[in-house]
N, C-alpha and C positions, 0 to 999 in steps of 0.2 A: 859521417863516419860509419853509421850501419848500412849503407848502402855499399861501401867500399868493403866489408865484412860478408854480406852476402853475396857479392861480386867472387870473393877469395874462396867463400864454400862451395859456391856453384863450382870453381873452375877444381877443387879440391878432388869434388865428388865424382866427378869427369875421370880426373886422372885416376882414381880408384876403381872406376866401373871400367873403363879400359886402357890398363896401363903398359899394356904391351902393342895399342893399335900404332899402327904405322903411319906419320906425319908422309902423304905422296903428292906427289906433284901434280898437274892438270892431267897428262897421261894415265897416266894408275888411275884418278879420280874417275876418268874418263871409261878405262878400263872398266873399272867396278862400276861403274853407272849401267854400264851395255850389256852388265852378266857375262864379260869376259871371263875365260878361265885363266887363271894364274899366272897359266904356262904360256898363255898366249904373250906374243912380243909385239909390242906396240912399236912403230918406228916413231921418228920424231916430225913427222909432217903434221905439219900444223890446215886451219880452216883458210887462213891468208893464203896458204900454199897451193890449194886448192883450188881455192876462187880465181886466185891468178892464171894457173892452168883451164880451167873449165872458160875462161877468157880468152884467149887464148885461142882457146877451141872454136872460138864464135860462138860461145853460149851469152845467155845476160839474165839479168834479175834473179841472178841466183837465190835460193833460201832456203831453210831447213839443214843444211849440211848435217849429217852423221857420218862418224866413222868407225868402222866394221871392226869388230873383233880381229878381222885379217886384213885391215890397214886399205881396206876400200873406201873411199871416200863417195859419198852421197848424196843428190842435191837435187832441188826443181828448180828449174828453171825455164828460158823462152830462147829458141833457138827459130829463127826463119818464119818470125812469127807464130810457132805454136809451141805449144807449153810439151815439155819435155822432163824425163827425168833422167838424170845423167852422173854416170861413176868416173874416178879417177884409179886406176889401176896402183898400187904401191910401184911399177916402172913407170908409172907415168902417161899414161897412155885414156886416152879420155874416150868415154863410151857414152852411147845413149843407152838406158837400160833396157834390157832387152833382146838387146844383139848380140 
């Protein structure tokens, strides 16, 4: 029972220290992780989305993905045998970085 008691304070105290933070989704989370600004608009492409395209492209062993305040997606990976690091454009369009 005092375990279920301090389980309820803890979550009390929470909602008192920030009662107006905004419950967001992996986007927004994602957002605010990368020091997005506010304003900035996240589309809904996801890292699956990504990886599939950057495939696609002839790329492989992809990892690291991040994605850009402005909805560029980011990635290392091995292309023709050599290590590459490679964008996905919000059209879609796949790049080696760089070019």
């Amino acid at each position: 029972m005092k375990k279920i008691s301090v389980i309820a304070v803890a979550a009390l105290v929470m909602l008192a220290i920030a009662p107006n933070a905004p419950i967001v989704g992996s986007a927004t989370a994602q957002q605010m992780s990368n020091n997005c600004d506010p304003s900035d608009h996240l589309d809904g492409s996801t890292m699956a989305m990504a990886k599939q395209k950057f495939a696609a492209a002839g790329y492989a062993q992809l990892h690291d993905f991040v994605k850009g305040c402005d909805n560029y997606w980011h990635a290392h990976g091995m292309k023709d045998g050599s290590p590459v690091n490679v964008v996905l454009s919000p059209q879609g369009d796949v790049m080696t970085e760089g070019n």
